[in-house]
VOVEXPA-202435 format. One line per field, with one value per residue: x, y, z of N, C-alpha, C, O in turn; residue in one letter; residue number from 1. Coordinates in nm, 3 decimals, decimal comma, padded with zeros to 5 digits, always signed. Example, Ala and Ser with C-alpha at 12.3 -4.5 7.8 and 13.67 -1.06 7.14 Angstrom:
BEGIN
n_c1 <- [+01,319_+01,285]
n_c2 <- [-00,569_-00,225]
n_c3 <- [+00,780_+00,708]
ca_c1 <- [+01,230_+01,367]
ca_c2 <- [-00,450_-00,106]
ca_c3 <- [+00,780_+00,714]
c_c1 <- [+01,320_+01,290]
c_c2 <- [-00,330_+00,003]
c_c3 <- [+00,780_+00,787]
o_c1 <- [+01,424_+01,341]
o_c2 <- [-00,332_+00,114]
o_c3 <- [+00,846_+00,804]
res <- [A_S]
n <- [1_2]
END
This chain:
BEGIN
n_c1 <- [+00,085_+00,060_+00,234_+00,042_+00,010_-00,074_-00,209_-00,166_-00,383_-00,522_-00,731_-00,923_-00,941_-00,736_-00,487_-00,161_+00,046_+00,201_+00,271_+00,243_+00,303_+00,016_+00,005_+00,114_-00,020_-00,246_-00,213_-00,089_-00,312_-00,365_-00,525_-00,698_-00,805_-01,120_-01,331_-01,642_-01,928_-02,198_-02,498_-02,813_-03,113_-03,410_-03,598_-03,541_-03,395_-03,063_-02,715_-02,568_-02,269_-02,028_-01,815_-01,432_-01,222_-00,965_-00,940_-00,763_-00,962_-01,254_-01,288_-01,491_-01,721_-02,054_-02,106_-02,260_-02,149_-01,947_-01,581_-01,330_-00,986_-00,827_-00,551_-00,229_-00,174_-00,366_-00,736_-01,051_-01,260_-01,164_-01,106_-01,342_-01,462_-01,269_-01,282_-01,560_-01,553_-01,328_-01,416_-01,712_-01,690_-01,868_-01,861_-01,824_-01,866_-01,775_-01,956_-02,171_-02,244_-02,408_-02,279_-02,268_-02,275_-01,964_-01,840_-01,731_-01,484_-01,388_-01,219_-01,020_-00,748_-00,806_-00,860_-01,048_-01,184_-01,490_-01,596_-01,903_-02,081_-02,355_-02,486_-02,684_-02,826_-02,856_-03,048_-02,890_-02,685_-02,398_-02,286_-01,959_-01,688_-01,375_-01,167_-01,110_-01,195_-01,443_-01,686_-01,952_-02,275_-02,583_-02,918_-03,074_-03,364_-03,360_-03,493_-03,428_-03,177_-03,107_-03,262_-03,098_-02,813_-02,853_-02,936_-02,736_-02,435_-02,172_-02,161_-02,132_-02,009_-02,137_-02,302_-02,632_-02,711_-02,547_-02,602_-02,895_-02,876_-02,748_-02,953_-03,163_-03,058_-03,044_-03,310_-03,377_-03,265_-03,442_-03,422]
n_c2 <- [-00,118_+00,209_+00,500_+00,781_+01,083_+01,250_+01,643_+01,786_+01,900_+02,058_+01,956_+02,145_+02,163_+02,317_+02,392_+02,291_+02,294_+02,034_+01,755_+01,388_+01,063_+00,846_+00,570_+00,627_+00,850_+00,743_+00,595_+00,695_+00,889_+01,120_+01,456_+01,490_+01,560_+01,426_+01,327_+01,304_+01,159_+01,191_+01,004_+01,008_+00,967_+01,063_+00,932_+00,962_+00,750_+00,631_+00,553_+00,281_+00,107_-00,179_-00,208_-00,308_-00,591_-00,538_-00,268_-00,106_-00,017_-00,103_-00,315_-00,521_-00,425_-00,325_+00,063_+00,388_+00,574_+00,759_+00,848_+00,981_+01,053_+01,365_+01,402_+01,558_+01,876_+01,895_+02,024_+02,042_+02,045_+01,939_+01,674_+01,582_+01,596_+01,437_+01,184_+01,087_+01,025_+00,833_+00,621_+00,567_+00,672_+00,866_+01,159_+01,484_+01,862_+02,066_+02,269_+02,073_+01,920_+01,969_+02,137_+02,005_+01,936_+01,954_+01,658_+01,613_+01,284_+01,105_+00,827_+00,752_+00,638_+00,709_+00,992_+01,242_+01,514_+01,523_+01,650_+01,665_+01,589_+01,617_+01,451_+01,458_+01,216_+01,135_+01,095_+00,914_+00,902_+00,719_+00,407_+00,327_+00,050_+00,196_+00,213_-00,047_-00,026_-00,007_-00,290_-00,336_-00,210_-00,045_+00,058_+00,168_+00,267_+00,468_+00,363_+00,095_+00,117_+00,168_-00,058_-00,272_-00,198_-00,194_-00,484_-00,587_-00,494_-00,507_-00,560_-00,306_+00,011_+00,199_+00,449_+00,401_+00,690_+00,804_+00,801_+00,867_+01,130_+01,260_+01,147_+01,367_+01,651_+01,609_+01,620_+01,854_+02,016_+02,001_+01,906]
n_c3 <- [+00,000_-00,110_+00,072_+00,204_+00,245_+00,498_+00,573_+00,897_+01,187_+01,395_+01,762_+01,703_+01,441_+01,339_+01,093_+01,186_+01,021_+00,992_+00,825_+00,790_+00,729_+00,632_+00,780_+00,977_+01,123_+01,154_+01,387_+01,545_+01,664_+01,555_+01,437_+01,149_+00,850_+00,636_+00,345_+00,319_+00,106_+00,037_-00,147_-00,245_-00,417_-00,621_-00,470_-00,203_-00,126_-00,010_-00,194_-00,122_-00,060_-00,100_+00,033_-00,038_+00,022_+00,035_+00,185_+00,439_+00,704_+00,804_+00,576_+00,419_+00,467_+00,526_+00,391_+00,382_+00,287_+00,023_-00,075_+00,105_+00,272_+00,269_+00,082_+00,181_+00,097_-00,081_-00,141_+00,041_-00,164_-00,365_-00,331_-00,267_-00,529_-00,694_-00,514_-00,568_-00,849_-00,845_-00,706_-00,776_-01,046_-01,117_-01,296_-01,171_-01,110_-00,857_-00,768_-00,824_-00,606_-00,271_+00,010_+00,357_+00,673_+00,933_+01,071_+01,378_+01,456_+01,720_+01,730_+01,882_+01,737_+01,496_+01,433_+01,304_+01,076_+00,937_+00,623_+00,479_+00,238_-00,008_-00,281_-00,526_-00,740_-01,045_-01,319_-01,596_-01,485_-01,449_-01,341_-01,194_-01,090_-01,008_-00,910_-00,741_-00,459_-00,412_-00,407_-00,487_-00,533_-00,390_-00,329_-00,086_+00,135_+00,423_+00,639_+00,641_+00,662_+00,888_+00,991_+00,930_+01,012_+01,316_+01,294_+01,246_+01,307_+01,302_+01,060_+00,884_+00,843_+00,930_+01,210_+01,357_+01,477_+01,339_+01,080_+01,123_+01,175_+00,968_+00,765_+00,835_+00,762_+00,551_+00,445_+00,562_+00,383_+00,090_-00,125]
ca_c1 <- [+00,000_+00,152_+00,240_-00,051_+00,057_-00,172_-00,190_-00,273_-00,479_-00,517_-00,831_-01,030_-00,900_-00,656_-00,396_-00,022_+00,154_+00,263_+00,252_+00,298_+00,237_-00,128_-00,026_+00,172_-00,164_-00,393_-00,098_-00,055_-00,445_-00,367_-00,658_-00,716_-00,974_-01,204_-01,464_-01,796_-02,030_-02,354_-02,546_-02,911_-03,188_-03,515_-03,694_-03,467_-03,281_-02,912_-02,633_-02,455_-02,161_-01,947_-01,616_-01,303_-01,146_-00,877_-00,927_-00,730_-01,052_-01,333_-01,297_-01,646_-01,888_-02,156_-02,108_-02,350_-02,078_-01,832_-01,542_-01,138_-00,877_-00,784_-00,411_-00,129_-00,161_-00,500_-00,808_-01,158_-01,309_-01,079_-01,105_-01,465_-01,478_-01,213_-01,339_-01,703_-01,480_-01,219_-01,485_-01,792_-01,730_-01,948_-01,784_-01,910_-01,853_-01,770_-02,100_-02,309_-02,267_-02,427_-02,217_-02,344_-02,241_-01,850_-01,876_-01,589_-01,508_-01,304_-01,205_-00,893_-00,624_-00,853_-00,902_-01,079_-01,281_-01,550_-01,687_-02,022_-02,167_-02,468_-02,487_-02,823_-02,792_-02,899_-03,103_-02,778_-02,529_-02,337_-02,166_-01,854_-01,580_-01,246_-01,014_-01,082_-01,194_-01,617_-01,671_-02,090_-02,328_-02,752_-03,012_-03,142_-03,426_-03,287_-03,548_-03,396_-03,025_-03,092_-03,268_-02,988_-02,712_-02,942_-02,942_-02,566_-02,371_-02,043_-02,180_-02,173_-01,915_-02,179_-02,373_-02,786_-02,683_-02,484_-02,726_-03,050_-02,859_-02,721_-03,076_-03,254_-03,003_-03,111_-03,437_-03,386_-03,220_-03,585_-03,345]
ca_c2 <- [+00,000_+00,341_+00,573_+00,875_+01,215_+01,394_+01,724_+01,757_+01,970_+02,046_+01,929_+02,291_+02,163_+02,456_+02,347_+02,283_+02,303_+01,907_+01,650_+01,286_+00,946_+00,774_+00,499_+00,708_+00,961_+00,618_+00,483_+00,821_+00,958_+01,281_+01,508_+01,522_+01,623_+01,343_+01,390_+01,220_+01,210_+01,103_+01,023_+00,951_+00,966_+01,096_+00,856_+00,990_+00,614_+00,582_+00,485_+00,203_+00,015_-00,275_-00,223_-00,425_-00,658_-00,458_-00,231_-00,124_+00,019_-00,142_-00,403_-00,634_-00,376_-00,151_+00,231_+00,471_+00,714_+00,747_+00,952_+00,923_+01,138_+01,477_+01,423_+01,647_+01,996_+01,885_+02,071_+01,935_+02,073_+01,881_+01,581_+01,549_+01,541_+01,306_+01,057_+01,015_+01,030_+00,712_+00,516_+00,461_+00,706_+00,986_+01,316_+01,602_+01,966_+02,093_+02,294_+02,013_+01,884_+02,034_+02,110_+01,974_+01,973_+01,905_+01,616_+01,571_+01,185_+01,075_+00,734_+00,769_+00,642_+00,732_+01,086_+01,324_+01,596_+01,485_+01,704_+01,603_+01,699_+01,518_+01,467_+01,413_+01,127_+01,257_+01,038_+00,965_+00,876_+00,584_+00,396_+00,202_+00,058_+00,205_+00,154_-00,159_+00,036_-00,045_-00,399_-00,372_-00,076_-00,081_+00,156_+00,119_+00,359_+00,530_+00,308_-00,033_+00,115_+00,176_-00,147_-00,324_-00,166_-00,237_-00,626_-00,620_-00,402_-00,581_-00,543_-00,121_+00,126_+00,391_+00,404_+00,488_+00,829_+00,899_+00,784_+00,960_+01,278_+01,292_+01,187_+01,454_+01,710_+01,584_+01,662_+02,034_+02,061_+01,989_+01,924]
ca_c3 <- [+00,000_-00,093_+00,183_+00,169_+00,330_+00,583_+00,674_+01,082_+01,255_+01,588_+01,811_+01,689_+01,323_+01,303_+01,053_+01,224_+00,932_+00,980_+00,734_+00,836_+00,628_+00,672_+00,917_+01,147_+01,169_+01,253_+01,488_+01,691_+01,696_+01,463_+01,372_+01,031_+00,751_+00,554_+00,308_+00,311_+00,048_+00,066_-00,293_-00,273_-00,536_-00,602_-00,351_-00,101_-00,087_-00,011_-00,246_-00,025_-00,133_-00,009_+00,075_-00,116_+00,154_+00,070_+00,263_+00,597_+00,766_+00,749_+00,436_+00,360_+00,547_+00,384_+00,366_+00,357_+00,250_-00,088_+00,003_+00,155_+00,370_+00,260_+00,102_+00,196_-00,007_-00,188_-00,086_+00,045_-00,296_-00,463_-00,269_-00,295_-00,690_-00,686_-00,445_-00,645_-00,973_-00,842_-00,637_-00,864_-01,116_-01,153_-01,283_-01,162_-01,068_-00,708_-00,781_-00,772_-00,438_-00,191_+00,153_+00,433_+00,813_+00,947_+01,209_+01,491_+01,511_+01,767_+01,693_+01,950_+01,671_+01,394_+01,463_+01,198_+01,059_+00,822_+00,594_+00,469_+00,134_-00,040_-00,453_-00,613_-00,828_-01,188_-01,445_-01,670_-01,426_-01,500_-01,205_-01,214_-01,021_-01,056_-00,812_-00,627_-00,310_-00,401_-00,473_-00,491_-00,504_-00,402_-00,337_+00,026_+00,203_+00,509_+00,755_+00,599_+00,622_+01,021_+01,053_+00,844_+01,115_+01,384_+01,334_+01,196_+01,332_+01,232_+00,849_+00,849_+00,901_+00,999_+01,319_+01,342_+01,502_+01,226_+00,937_+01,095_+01,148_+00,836_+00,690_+00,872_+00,779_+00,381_+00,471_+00,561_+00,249_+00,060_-00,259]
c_c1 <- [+00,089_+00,097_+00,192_+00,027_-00,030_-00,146_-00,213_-00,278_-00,512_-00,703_-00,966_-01,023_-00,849_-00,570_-00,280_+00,084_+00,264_+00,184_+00,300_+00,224_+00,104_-00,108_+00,046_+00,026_-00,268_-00,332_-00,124_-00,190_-00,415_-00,510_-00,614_-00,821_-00,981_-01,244_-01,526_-01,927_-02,169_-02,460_-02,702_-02,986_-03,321_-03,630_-03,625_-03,381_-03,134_-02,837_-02,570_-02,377_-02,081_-01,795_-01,541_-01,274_-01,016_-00,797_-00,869_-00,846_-01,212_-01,398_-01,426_-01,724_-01,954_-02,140_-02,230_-02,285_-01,981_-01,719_-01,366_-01,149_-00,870_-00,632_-00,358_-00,131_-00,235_-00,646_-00,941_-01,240_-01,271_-01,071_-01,214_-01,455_-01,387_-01,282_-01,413_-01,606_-01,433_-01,325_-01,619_-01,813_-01,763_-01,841_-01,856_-01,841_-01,833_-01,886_-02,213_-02,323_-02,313_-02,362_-02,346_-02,259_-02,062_-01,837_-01,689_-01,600_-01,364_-01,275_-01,047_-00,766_-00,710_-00,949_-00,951_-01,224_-01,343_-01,602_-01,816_-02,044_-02,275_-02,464_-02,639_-02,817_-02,877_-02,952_-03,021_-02,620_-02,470_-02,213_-02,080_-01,739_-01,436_-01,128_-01,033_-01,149_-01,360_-01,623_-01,902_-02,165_-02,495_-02,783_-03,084_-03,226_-03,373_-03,350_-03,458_-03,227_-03,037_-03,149_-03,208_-02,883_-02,774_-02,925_-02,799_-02,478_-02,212_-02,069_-02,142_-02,040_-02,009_-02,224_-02,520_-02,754_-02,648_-02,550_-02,834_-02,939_-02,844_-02,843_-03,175_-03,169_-03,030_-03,249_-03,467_-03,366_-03,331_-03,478_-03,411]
c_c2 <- [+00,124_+00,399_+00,688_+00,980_+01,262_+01,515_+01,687_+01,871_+01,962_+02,039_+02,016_+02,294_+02,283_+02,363_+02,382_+02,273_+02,177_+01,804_+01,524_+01,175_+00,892_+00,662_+00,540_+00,823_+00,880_+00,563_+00,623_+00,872_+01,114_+01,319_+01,502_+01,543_+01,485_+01,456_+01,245_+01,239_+01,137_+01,125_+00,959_+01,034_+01,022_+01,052_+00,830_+00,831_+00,681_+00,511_+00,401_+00,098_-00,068_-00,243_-00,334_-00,482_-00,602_-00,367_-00,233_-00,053_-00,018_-00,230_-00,514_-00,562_-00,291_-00,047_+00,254_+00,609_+00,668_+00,880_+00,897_+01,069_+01,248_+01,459_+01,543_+01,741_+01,974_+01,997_+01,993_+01,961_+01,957_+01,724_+01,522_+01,510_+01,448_+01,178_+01,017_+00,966_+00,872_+00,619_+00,420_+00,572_+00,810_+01,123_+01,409_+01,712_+01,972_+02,126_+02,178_+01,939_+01,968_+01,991_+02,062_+02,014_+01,921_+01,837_+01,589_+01,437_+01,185_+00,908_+00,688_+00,736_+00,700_+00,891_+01,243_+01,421_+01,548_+01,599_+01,634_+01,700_+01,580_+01,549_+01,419_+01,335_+01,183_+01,120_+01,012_+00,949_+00,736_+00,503_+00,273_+00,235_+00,056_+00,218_+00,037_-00,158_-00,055_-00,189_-00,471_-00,246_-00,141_+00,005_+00,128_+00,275_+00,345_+00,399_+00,160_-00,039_+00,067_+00,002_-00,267_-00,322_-00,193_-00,399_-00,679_-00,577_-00,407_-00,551_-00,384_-00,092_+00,241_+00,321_+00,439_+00,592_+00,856_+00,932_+00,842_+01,110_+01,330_+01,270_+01,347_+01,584_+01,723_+01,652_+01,796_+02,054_+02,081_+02,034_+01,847]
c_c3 <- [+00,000_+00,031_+00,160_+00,285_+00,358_+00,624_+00,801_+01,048_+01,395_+01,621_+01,759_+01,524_+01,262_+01,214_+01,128_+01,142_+00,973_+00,939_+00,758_+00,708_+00,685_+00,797_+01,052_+01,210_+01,261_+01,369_+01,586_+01,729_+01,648_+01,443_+01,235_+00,927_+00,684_+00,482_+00,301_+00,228_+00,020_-00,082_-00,233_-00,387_-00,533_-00,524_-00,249_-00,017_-00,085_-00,116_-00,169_-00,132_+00,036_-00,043_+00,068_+00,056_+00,135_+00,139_+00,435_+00,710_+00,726_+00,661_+00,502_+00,432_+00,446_+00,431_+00,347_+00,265_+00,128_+00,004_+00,047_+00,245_+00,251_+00,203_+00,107_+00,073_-00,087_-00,066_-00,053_-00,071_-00,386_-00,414_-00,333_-00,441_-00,710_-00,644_-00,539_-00,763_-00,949_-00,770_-00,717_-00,977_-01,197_-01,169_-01,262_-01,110_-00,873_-00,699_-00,735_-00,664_-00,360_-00,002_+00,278_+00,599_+00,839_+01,061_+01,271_+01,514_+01,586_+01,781_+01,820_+01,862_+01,564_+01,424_+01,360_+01,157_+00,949_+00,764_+00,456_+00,345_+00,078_-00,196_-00,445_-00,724_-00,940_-01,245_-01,562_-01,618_-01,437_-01,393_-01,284_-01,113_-01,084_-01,009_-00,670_-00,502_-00,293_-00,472_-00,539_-00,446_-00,515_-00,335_-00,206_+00,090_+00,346_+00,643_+00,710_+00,655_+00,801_+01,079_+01,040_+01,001_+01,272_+01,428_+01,304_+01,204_+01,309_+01,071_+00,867_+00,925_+00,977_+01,091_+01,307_+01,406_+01,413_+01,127_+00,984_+01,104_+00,993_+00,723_+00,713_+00,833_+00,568_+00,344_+00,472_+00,488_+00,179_-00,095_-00,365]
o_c1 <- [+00,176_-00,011_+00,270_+00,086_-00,094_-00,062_-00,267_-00,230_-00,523_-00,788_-01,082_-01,075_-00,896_-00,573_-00,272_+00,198_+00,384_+00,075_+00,423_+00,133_+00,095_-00,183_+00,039_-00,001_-00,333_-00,395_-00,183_-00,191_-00,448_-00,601_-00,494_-00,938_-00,877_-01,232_-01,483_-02,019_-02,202_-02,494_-02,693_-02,943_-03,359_-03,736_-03,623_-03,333_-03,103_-02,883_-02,473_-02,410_-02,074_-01,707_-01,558_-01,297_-00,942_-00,676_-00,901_-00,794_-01,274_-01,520_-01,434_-01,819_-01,929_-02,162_-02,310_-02,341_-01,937_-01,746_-01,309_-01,238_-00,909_-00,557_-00,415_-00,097_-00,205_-00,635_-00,955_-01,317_-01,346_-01,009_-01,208_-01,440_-01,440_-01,327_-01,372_-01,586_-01,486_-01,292_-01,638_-01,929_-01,717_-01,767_-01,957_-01,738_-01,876_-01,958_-02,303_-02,434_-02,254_-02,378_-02,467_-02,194_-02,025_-01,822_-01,581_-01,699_-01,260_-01,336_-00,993_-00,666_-00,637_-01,071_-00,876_-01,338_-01,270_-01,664_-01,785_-02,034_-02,272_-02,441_-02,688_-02,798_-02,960_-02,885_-03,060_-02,507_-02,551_-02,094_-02,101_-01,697_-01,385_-01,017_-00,991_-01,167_-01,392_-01,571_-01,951_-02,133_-02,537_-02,695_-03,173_-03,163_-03,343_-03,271_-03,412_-03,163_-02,989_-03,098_-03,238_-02,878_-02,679_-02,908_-02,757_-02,399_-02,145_-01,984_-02,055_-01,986_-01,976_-02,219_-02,534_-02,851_-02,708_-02,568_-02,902_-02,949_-02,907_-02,850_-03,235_-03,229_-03,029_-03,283_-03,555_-03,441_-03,356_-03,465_-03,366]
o_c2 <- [+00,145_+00,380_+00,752_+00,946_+01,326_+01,523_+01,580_+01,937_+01,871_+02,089_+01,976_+02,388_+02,341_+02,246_+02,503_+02,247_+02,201_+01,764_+01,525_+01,196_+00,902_+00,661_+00,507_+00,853_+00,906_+00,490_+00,622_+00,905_+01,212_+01,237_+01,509_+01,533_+01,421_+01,577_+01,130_+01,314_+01,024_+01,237_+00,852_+01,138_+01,033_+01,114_+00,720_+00,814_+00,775_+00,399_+00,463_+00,039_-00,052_-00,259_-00,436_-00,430_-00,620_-00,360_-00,311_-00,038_+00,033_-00,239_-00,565_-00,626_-00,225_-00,051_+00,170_+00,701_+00,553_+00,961_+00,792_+01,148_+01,213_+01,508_+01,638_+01,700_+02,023_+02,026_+01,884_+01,865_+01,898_+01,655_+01,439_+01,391_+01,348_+01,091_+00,924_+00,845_+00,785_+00,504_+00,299_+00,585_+00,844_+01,172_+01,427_+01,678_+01,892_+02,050_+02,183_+01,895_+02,075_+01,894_+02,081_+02,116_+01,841_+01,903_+01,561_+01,408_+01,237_+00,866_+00,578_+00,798_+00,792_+00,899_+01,340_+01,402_+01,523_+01,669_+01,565_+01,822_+01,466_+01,664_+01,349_+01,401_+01,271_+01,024_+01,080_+00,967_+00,644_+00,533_+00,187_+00,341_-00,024_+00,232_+00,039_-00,261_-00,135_-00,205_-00,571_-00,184_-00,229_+00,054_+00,045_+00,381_+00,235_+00,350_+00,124_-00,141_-00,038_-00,055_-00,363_-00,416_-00,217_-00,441_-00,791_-00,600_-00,305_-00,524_-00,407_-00,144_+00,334_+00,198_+00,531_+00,636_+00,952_+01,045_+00,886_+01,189_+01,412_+01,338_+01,412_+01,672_+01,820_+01,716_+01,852_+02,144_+02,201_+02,143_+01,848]
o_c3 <- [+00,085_+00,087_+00,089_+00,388_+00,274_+00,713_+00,830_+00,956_+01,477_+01,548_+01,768_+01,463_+01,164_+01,251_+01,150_+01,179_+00,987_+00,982_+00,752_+00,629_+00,807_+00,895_+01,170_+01,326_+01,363_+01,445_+01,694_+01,848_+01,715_+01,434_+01,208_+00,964_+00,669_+00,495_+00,285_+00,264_-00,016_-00,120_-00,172_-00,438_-00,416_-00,511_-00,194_+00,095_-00,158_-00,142_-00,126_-00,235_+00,158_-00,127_+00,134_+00,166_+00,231_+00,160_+00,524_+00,820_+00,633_+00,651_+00,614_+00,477_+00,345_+00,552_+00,305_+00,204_+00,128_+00,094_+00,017_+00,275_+00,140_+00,288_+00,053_-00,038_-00,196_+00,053_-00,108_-00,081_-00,464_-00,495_-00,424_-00,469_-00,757_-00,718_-00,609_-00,760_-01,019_-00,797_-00,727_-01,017_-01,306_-01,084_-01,330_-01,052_-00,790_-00,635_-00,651_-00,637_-00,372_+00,072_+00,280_+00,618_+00,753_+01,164_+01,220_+01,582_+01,545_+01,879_+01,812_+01,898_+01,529_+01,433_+01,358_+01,199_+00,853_+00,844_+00,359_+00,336_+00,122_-00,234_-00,357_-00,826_-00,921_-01,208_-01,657_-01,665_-01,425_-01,376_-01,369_-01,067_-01,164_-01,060_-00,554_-00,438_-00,206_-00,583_-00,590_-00,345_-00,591_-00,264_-00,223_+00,092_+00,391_+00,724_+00,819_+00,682_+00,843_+01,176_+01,111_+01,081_+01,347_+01,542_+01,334_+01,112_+01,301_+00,987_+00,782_+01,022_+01,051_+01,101_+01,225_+01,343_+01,364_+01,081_+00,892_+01,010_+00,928_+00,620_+00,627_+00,895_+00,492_+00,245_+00,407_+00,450_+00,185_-00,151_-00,480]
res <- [X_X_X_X_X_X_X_X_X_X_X_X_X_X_X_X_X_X_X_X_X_X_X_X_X_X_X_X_X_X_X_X_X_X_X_X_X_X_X_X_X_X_X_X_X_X_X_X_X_X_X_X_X_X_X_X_X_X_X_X_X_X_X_X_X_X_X_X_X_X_X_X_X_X_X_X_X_X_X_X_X_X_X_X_X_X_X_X_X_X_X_X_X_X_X_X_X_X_X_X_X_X_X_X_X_X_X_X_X_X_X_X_X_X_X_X_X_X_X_X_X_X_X_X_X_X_X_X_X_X_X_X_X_X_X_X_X_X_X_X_X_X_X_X_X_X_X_X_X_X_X_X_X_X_X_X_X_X_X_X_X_X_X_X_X_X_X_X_X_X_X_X_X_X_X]
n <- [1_2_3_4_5_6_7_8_9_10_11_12_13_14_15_16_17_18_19_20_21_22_23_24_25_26_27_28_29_30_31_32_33_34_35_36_37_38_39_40_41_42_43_44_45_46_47_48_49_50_51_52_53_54_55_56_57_58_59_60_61_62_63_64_65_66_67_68_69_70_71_72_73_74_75_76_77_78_79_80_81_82_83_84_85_86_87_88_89_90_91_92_93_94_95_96_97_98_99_100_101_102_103_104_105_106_107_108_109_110_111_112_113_114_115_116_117_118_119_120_121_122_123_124_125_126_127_128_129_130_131_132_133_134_135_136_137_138_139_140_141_142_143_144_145_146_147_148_149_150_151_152_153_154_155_156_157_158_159_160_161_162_163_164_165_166_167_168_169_170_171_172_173_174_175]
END
């Protein structure tokens, strides 16, 4: 696995102007920036995907979220359109995401700022996997996802706090 460069950030996500490799950030409990993007559809379902066993966080669970780390001297603009772009695909504009909220997780080695934006899946979008990361993508309504994580909590990376906030936070939007 190549060695990814993080900025840090201090607890208030000030930047510290220090850059370390990805498993020294998860080994020591660094702050650092995510993005998180959340795709649902006109019948306000969820995009969820399964995660490659590849993966060092998480590998064979379902997501609710597309998305990575922040690398060293990239921006979260720039992040975001990437991620969707390398995971299943979709090109799109910074424009068409809409921002959403920036949650604080504290994970104690896995310590980071998410920021949250939501895409509107378009009539026309064409998914595919292109780097390994997504190994299976499906369309789940928000009550199914919670009662999914609920009976399987080993299957999911997210938690039901996380997934209703972040639904109800869709909701205000009225997109």
């Amino acid at each position: 696995m190549s060695s990814e460069l993080f900025d840090i950030v201090d607890e208030n996500n000030i930047p510290l102007n220090i850059t370390k490799e990805r498993s020294l950030v998860h080994n020591d409990g660094d702050w650092h920036n995510s993005v998180h993007i959340y795709v649902l559809n006109d019948n306000d379902e969820f995009l969820v995907h399964l995660r490659s066993p590849h993966k060092d966080l998480h590998p064979n669970c379902w997501d609710t979220r597309f998305g990575g780390h922040i690398v060293a001297g990239h921006t979260i603009e720039i992040t975001a359109v990437k991620e969707l772009e390398e995971e299943i695909g979709i090109k799109i504009r910074y424009e068409e995401l809409t921002k959403g909220e920036v949650h604080r997780w504290d994970g104690k080695t896995n310590r980071e700022f998410n920021n949250v934006y939501y895409y509107k899946f378009r009539i026309g979008d064409v998914i595919k996997f292109n780097d390994n990361e997504v190994v299976e993508v499906k369309w789940m309504p928000v009550e199914a996802i919670i009662k999914s994580i609920e009976n399987n909590p080993n299957e999911w990376t997210s938690r039901v706090v996380t997934i209703k906030r972040v639904y109800e936070f869709w909701k205000k939007l009225n997109i």
